[in-house]
Each structure stands twice: as structure tokens, then as C-alpha cells.
C-alpha positions in Angstrom: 79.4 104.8 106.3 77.8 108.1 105.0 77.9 109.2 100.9 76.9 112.2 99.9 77.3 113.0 96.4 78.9 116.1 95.0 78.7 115.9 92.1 75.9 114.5 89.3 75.6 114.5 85.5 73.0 112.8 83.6 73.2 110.8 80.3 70.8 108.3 78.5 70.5 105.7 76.0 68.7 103.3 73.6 69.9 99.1 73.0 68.0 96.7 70.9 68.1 92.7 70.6 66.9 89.9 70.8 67.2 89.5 74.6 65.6 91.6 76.5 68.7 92.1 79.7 70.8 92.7 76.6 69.1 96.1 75.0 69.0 96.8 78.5 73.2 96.8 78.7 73.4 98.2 75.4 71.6 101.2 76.6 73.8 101.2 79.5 76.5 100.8 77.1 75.2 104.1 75.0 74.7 105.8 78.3 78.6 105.1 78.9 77.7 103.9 82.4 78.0 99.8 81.4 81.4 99.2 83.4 79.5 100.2 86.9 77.3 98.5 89.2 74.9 100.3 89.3 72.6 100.9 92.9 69.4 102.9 92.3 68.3 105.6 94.7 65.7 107.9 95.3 65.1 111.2 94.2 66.7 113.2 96.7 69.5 115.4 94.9 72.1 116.8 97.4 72.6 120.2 98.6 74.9 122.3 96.6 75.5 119.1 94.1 77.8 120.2 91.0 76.2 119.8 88.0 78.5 118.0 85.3 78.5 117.9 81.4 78.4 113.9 80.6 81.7 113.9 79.3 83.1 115.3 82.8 81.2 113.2 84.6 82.1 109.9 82.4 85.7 110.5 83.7 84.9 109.7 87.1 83.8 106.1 87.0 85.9 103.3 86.9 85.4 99.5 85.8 83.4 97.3 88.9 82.3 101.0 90.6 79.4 101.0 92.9 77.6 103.8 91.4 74.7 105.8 92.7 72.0 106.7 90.2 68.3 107.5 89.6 67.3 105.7 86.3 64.0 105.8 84.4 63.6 102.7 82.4 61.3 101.3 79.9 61.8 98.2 77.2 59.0 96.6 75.4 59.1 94.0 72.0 56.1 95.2 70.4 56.6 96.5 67.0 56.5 100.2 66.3 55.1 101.2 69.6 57.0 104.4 71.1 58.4 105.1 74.7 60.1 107.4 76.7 62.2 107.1 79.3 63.1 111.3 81.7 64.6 112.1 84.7 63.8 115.2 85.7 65.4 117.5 88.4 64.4 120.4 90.2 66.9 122.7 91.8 66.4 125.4 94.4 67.5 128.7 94.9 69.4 127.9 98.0 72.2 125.8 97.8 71.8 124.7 101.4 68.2 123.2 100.3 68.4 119.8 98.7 66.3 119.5 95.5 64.5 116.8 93.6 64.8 113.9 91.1 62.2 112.3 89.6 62.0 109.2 87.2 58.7 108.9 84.7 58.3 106.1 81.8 55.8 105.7 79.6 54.3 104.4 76.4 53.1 106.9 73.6 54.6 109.8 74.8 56.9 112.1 72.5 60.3 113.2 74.1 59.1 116.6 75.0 55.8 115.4 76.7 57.7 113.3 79.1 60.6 115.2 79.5 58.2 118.5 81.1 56.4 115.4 82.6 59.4 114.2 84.4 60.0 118.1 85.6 56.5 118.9 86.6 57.2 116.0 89.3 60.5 117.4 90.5 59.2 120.3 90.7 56.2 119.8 92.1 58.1 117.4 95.1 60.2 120.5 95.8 57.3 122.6 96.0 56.0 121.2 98.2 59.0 120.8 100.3 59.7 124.1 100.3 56.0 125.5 101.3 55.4 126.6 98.1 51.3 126.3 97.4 50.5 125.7 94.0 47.4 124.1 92.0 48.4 120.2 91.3 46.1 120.0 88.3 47.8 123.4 86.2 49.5 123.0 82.8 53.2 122.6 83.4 53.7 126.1 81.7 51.6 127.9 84.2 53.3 126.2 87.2 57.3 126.8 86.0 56.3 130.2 85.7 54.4 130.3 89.0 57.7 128.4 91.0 60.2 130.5 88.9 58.0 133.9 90.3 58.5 132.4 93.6 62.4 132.7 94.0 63.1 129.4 95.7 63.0 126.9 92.9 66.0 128.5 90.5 66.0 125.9 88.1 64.7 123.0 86.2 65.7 120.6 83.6 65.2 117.2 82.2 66.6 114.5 80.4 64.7 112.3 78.3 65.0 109.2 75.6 62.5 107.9 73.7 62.6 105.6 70.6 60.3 103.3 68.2 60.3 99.5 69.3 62.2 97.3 67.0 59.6 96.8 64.0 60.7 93.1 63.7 59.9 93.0 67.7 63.5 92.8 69.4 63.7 94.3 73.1 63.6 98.2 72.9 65.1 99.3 76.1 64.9 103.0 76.9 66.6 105.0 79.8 67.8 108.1 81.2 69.9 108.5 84.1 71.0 110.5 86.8 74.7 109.5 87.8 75.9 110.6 91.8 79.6 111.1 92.0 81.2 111.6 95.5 
């Protein structure tokens, strides 16, 4: 049997308690993507995949659906310590082309730092894909300008959650998420 998505949107999420598999399903539960089971994939993103708004997207799934998606997940108990959780996606100019997800965690790093993190990688894999030379070890600024310049990367975006561990240490978990609808 062959799936390929059509659609995707992307969401996120924080949970906190004293388990840790139990932030994790509240941040599913934030997310709005708790009722699902929930099969993660690689980064490919489909040809000529519609992009949805979250609340679009949301009204797809049903209770017990096998759902597609490529998450980024962190969780950690230690007091006060701050993660991030991005998804970034990198889109190209022909809508024949497939593009790129990527996932990136990490501790210490503010929303913004992973989130162009996250896209550097997706657009860096499609880059690459595509022919497109560029210097690896450039800012992030100097390369979206560069692949934008070049035509055949016509977008790219991220989504990204971070938060501040529980200061009495309960399980922080932390994702974002790309959803693939059919």
C-alpha cells in the first residue's frame, strides 16, 4: 500500500508532571494531536503538499488514526533549565520537487535560535538536493538570502516550542510537529 500525503500542518506543545510519558501526552494533548497514533517519519515532505492552518488540519484526524508525522521532542526534570523543541521545512520553487523537514532539540536554546536552526537544516538538505552549492559553515542569514537568490528554494519556515523545566523538577516535555494528512 502507497501514502502520500497531501496535505500537512504543523502544531506544538508543552505538558508537565510528575511522570515523565505523561508531560509527554499532555504536550500531545496541547498539540491537539493526543487521540492519534502517532508513526514518525522522515523528513521528506511531498511534492505539491498543501500547507494547512492547525485548526484546518486538526479537523482531519479522528480518534485511534494512524497518523504520519515528523516530531522534534525534548523532556528533561531539571529545574529551570530551558529547551526547545523545531521542525523546520524547506519548500521549493517547483511543486513537482519534493522538499525537506527537519527535526532539532536542544537544551539552552531560545525559540528563535532553534527555530532558524531547524530551517538552516531543511534548507540546507534541499540544497543540496537540488544542486544548489552553498558554504555549510555561513550564518543562517547569509544562506536564506543566498537560496532565496537562487529561485529554487521558494520558501522556508519553522515551528518551534521551548519552555523552562518545572522549577520543583516535574517532566518538562517539549515538541513540535509536523502532521501528514492524505
Amino acid at each position: 500500500m502507497s501514502f502520500v500525503p497531501t496535505k500537512v500542518f504543523f502544531t506544538k506543545g508543552v505538558g508537565r508532571s510528575k511522570d515523565k510519558l505523561q508531560a509527554f501526552e499532555l504536550a500531545l494533548r496541547a498539540a491537539g494531536i493526543e487521540k492519534c497514533n502517532l508513526v514518525t517519519v522522515s523528513s521528506i515532505l511531498p511534492p505539491g503538499a498543501k500547507m494547512l492552518s492547525k485548526n484546518e488540519g486538526l479537523k482531519y484526524l479522528k480518534a485511534g488514526q494512524i497518523t504520519f508525522v515528523v516530531m522534534a521532542r525534548i523532556e528533561d526534570n531539571e529545574p529551570n533549565r530551558l529547551m526547545a523543541a523545531s521542525v523546520g521545512a524547506a519548500i521549493p520553487a517547483n511543486p513537482d520537487q519534493y522538499g525537506y523537514l527537519s527535526e532539532h532539540h536542544g537544551f539552552g536554546q531560545t525559540e528563535e535560535h532553534s527555530g532558524d536552526y531547524a530551517e538552516d537544516l531543511a534548507a540546507s538538505m534541499l540544497a543540496s538536493t537540488l544542486g544548489i552549492e552553498f558554504d555549510s559553515e555561513k550564518a543562517w542569514d547569509e544562506k536564506k538570502q543566498y537560496f532565496k537568490m537562487s529561485s529554487q528554494i521558494v520558501k522556508t519556515t519553522n515551528i518551534t516550542q521551548s519552555a523552562i523545566c518545572d522549577k520543583n523538577g516535574k517532566w518538562t516535555s517539549v515538541i513540535s510537529v509536523a502532521v501528514l494528512l492524505p
